[in-house]
N, C-alpha and C positions, 0 to 999 in steps of 0.2 A: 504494500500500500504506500510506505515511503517514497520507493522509485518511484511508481508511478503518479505521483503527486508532485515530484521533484520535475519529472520529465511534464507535467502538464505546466506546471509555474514557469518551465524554461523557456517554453513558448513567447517567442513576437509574432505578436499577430501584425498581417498584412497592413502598408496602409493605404490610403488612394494615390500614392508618389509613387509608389512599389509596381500598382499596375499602370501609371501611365508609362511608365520607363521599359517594361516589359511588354506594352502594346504594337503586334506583329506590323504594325506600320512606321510605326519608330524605328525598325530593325534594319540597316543599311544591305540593300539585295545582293544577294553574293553570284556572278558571274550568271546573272537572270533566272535564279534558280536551280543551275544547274550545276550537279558535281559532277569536276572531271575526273574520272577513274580509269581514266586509258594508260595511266603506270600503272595501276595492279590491277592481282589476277582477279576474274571476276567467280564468286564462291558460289555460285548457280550452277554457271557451264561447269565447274571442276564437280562439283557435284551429278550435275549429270553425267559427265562424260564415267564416271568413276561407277553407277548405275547402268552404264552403257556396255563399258566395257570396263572388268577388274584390273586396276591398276594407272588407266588412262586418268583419273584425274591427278595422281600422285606427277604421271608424266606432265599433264597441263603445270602444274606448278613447278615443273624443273625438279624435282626431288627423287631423280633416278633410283637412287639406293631403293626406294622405299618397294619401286617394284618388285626388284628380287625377292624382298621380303614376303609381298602378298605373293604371288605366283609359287614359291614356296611353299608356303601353307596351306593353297589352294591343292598344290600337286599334292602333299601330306595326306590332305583330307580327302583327294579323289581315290587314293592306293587306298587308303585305311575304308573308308566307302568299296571299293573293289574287292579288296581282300576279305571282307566282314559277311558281304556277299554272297560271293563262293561260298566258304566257309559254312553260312548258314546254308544254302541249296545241299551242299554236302551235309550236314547232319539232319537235315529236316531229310533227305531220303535214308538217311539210315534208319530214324528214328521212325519213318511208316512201314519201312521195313521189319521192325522192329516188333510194333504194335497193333499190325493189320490184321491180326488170327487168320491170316491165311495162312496153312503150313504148305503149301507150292511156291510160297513166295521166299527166295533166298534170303535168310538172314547177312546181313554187311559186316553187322560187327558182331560177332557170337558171346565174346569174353565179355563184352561190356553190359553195366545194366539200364534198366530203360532211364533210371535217374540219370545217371550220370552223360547217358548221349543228352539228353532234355539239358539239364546242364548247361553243355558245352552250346548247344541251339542256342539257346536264352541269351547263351555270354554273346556268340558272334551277335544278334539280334539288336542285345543293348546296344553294343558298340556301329553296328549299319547306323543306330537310329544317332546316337551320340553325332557320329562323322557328317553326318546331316547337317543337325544342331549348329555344329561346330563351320559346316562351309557359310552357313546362312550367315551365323555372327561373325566370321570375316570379311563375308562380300558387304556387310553395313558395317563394321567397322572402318573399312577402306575407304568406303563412302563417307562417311563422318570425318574420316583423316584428313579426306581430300579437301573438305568443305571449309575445316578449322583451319587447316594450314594455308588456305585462299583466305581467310579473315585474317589471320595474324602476318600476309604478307602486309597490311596497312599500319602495326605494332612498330610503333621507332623505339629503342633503346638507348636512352641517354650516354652519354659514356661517361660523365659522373655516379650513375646509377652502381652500388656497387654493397653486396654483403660481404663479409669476413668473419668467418668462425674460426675462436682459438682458444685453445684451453690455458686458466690461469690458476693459479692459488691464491686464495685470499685468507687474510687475517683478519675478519673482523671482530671478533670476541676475544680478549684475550683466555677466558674459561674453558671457552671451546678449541683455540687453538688456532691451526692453518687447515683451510679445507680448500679442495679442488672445485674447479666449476667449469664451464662453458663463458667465451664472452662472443657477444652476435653483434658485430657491428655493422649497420646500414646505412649507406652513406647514395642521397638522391637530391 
């Protein structure tokens, strides 16, 4: 109740000087409206293109590296999708093989039991479905990358801007002694 009684008294209210100075015709027109953005990239097309095709908006922005990256990941997850595949067609006929009570139909795998073929099914099964999952939240991931990194080409960085972490000893009690710390210094 404190705070919020502190933050209400902290208030200045508007007053009518406040909104003439702020009235949209007061406001000197900048270049007729118009912003020039023909030096950077524009965060649409990189987004579409990136939608269009996986990796092309990383290219729109110059940021090469990043392709190998997705394409990478994308091959990872087509093998892992491929291989899971297989994998389960191969145990889902074992396992009808298995459980069909037809006795003219050749058993595949004699030693093993019907858990344990079910089992191994399930496991490839999960993982098909996981590899899935997994291509989706790259291809919008890549997408997103491409979009943020088209906005933060507009990001200027000072070059006064500047942190420093170092660790120091401090004495400030003499009871307690010397103790260690962190010091973060920000400098903008």
């Amino acid at each position: 109740m404190v705070l919020i009684g502190c933050a209400a008294y902290a208030q200045k209210p508007y007053s009518a000087q406040y909104f003439q100075e702020t009235n949209p015709s007061n406001l000197p027109a900048i270049n007729n409206g118009l912003f020039d953005s023909t030096g950077w990239d524009n965060p649409k097309k990189a987004t579409v293109l990136a939608l269009v095709l996986p990796g092309a908006g990383q290219i729109y922005n110059k940021k090469y590296w990043k392709v190998g990256i997705v394409y990478a990941g994308i091959g990872g997850l087509v093998y892992m999708f491929k291989w899971n595949s297989d994998s389960l067609r191969h145990y889902q006929a074992i396992y009808t093989s298995k459980i069909d009570g037809d006795s003219t139909t050749l058993d595949l795998a004699p030693l093993r039991s019907d858990a344990s073929i079910k089992n191994d099914r399930d496991f490839h099964r999960r993982y098909r479905d996981v590899s899935i999952i997994g291509f989706v939240a790259l291809y919008a991931l890549q997408a997103i990358d491409a979009n943020v990194d088209a906005h933060l080409k507009e990001f200027r960085v000072n070059k006064d801007l500047s942190m420093k972490v170092s660790p120091d000893i401090y004495a400030y009690k003499p009871s307690i002694g010397r103790y260690s710390g962190l010091t973060v210094s920000l400098r903008f």
